[in-house]
C-alpha positions in Angstrom: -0.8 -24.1 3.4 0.0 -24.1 -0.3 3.9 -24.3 -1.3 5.4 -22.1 -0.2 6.1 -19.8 -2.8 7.6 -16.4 -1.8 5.7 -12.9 -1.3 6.8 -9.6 -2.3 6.6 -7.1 0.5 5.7 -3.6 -0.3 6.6 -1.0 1.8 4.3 1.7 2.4 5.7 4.2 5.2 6.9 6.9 3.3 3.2 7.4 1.8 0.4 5.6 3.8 2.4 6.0 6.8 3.7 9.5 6.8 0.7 10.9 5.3 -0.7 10.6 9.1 2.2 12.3 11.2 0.8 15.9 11.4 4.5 17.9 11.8 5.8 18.3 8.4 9.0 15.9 8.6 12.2 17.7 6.4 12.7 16.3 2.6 15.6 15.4 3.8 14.6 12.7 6.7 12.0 11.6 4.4 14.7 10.6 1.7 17.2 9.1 4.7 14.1 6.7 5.4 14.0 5.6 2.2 17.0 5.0 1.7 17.5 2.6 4.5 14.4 1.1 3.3 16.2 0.5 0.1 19.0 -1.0 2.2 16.8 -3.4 3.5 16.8 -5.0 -0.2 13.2 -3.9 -0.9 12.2 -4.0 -4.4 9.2 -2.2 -3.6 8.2 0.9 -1.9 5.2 3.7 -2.2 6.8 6.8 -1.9 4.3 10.0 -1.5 1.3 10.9 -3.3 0.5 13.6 -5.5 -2.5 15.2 -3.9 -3.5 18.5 -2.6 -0.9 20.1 -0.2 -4.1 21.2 1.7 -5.5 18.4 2.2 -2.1 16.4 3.4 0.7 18.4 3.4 3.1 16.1 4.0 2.8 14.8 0.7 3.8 18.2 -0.4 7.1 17.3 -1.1 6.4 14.2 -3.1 7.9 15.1 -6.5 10.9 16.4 -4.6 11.8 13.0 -3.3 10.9 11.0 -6.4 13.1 13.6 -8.2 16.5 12.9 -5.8 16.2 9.3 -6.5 15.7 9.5 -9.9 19.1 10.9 -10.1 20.5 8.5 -7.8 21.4 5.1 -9.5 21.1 1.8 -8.0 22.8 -1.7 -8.4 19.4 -3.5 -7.5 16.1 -2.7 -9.3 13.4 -1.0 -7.0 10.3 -0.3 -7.9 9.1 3.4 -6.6 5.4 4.1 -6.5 3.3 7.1 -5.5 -0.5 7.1 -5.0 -2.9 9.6 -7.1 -6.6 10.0 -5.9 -7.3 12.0 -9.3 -6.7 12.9 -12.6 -4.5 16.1 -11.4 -2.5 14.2 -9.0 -2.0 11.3 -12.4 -1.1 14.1 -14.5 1.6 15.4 -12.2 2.9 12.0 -11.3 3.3 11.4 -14.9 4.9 14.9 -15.7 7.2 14.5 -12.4 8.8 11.4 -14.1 7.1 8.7 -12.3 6.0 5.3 -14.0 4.4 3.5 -11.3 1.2 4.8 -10.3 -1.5 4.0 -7.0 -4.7 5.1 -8.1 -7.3 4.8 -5.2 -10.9 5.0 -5.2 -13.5 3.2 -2.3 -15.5 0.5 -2.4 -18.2 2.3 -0.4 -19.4 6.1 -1.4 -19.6 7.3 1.8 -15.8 6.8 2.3 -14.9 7.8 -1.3 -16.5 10.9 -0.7 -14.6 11.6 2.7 -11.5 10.5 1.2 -10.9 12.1 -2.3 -14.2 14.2 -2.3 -15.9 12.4 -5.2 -18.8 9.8 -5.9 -17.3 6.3 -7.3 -18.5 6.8 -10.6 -16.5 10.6 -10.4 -13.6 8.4 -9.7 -14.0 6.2 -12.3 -14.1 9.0 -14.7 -10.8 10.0 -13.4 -9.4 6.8 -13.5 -9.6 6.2 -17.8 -8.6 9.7 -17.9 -5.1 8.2 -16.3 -5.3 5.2 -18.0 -5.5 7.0 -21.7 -2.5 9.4 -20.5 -0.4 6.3 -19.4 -0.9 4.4 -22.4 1.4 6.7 -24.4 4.1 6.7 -21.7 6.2 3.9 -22.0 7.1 2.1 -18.5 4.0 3.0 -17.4 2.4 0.8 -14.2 -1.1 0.9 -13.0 -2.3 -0.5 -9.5 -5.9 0.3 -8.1 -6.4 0.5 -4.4 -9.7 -0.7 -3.6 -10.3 1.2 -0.2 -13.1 -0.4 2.0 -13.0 -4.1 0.6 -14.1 -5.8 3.8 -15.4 -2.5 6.1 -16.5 0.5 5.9 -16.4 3.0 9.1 -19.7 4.9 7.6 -21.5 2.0 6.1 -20.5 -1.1 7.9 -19.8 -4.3 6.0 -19.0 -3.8 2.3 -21.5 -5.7 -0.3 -18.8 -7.7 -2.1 -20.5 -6.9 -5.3 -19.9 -3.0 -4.6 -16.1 -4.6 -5.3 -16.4 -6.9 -8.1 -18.1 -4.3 -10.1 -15.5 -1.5 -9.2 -13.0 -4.6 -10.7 -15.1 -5.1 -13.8 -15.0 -1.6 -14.5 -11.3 -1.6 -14.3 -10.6 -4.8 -15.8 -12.8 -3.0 -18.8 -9.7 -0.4 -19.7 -7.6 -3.4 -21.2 -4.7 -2.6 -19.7 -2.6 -5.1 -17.1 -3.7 -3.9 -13.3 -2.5 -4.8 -9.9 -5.8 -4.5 -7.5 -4.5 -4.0 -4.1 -7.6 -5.6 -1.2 -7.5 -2.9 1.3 -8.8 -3.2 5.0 -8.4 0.2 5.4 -10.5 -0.1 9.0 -8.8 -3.6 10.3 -12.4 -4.8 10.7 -11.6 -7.6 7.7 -11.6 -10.8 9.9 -9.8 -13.8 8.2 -12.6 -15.6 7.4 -14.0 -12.7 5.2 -10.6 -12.2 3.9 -10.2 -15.8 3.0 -13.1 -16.0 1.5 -12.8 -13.2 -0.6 -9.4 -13.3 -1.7 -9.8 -16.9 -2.6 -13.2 -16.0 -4.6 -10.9 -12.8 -6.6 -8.3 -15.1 -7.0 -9.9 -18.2 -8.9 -12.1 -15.8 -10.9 -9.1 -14.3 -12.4 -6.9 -17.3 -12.3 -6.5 -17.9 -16.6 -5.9 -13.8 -17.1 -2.4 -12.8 -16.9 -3.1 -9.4 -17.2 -4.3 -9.2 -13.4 -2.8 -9.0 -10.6 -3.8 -9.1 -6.5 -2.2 -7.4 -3.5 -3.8 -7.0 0.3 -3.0 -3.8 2.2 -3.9 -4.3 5.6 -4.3 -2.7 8.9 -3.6 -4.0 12.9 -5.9 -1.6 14.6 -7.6 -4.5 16.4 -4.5 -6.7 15.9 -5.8 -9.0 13.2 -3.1 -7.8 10.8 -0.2 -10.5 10.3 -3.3 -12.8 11.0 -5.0 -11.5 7.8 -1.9 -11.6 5.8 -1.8 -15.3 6.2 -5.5 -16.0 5.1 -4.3 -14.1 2.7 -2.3 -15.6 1.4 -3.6 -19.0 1.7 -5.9 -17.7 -0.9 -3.3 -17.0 -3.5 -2.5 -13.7 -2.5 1.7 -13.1 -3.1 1.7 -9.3 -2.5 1.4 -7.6 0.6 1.6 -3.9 1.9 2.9 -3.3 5.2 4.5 -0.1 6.6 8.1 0.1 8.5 7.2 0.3 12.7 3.7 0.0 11.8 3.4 3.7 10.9 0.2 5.2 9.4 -3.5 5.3 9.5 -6.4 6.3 7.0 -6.8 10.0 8.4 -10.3 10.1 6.5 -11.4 6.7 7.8 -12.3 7.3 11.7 -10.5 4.9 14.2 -8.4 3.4 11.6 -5.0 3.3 13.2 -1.7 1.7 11.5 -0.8 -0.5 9.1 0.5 -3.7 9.6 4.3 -3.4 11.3 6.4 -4.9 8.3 8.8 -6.4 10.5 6.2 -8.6 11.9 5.3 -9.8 8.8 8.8 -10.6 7.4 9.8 -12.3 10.8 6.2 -14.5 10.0 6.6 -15.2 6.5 10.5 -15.7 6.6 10.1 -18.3 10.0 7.5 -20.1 7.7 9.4 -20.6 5.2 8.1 -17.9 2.9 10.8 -15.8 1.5 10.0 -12.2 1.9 13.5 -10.9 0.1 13.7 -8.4 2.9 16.7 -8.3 5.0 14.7 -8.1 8.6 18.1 -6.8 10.8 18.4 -3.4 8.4 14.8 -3.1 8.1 14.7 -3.0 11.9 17.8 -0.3 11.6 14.9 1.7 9.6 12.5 1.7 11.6 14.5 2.7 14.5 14.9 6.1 12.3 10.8 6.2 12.3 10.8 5.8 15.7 13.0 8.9 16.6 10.8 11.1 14.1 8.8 13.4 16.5 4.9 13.5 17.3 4.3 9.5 15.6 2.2 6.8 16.6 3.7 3.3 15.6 2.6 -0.2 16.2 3.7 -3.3 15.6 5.9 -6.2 18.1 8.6 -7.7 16.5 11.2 -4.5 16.7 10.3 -3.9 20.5 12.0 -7.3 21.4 15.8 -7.5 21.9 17.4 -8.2 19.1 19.2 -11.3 19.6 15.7 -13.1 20.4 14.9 -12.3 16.5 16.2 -14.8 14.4 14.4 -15.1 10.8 
């Protein structure tokens, strides 16, 4: 591998992952999670989204939770994002106080349309609409989930050019931008990813106003795997969610997201600091687990504890 420079690991439970248990789980828990995310020395995590309460009521309470940290202060400086699928849901992110905004939009239009009920170029539309009303907000952060990179459960294998000219289009706003890679099915094989990443990666190499992250799934176990090709690549952000909580509920047979305990025990017994404490990220997912009616995944935080050392 390259040297090995360290990765940034950001948590996506309390959005990607919650958004798929169906019974509503209290403010309350949801902020108790967080916190002992937070204790885990994250500097990174998605919290929420700001989308329709019909659609995914779980994310109902969203600006509730960003509000109670707001008012909480902190000796180390996190980074609290929430996703937006729209214009509304940018507008009310902005107006709830929050800087750091997940825009996401597919790769393929049959997804796009099941997931936020618009064609691409509708989404694109919605996207400068947030881009103009962040430029006069100071603080303001932009990242675009690319939904679909590598599969699509509708269309099968993405064209990579359906991806590069969602990127162009972007990259056309003038404004700095994280582009998160997402395997949304966990039908991206390594080889794909590698080559992809690695393509995204040199193109962009000279402009400093880009930047690349890969959200992936483990539904057929290829996860931690992926990460790696990853990040081979040049790829030095990942996504990952606590106990391997989530799933795409608009993408069909898309089950969790890569367990982020098995990817800081990887990268840290590599040699590749993560910056995450893995023994009180373990005590938070041990929380996830005792939430009622949730799938989880992952292997690392099934295994006695004194057999993981990291």
């Amino acid at each position: 591998m390259k040297a090995q420079e360290p990765v940034q690991i950001v948590e996506v439970a309390p959005r990607d992952g919650f958004q798929a248990v169906k019974p509503f789980i209290p403010t309350h828990t949801k902020i108790a999670v967080v916190e002992a995310l937070m204790e885990a020395e994250y500097r990174r995590l998605e919290v929420g989204a700001f989308v329709s309460p019909k659609a995914i009521p779980q994310m109902a309470d969203t600006a509730k939770i960003h509000a109670a940290f707001a008012m909480k202060s902190s000796t180390r400086p996190v980074r609290l994002s929430t996703l937006v699928p729209n214009a509304i849901g940018g507008q009310m992110a902005l107006d709830a106080g929050v800087r750091d905004l997940v825009f996401v939009l597919s790769a393929s239009e049959s997804h796009n349309h099941s997931n936020v009920r618009r064609t691409i170029a509708e989404s694109q539309e919605e996207l400068e609409i947030i881009v103009a009303a962040g430029r006069q907000i100071d603080g303001f952060q932009l990242r675009v989930n690319i939904a679909t990179v590598f599969d699509c459960p509708y269309e099968g294998r993405t064209p990579e050019k359906a991806v590069l000219n969602i990127i162009e289009h972007a990259l056309e706003m003038g404004i700095p931008i994280e582009f998160g890679l997402c395997d949304t099915t966990g039908r991206g094989f390594p080889d794909h990813v590698a080559t992809l990443c690695d393509e995204l990666v040199d193109q962009h190499k000279f402009d400093t106003s880009v930047a690349w992250a890969f959200h992936g799934h483990d539904t057929y176990g290829l996860g931690v795997a992926n990460a790696l090709f990853a990040y081979e690549a040049g790829i030095r952000v990942f996504d990952a969610a606590a106990a391997g909580l989530g799933g795409c509920p608009f993408a069909p047979g898309a089950s969790g997201n890569t367990a982020s305990e098995d990817l800081v025990f990887t990268f840290e017994n590599m040699g590749i600091s993560t910056g995450v404490d893995l023994n009180k990220l373990l005590d938070a997912t041990a929380l996830i687990d005792a939430l009622p009616d949730i799938d989880t995944g992952g292997h690392v935080r099934l295994l006695p504890r004194l057999r993981i050392s990291a």
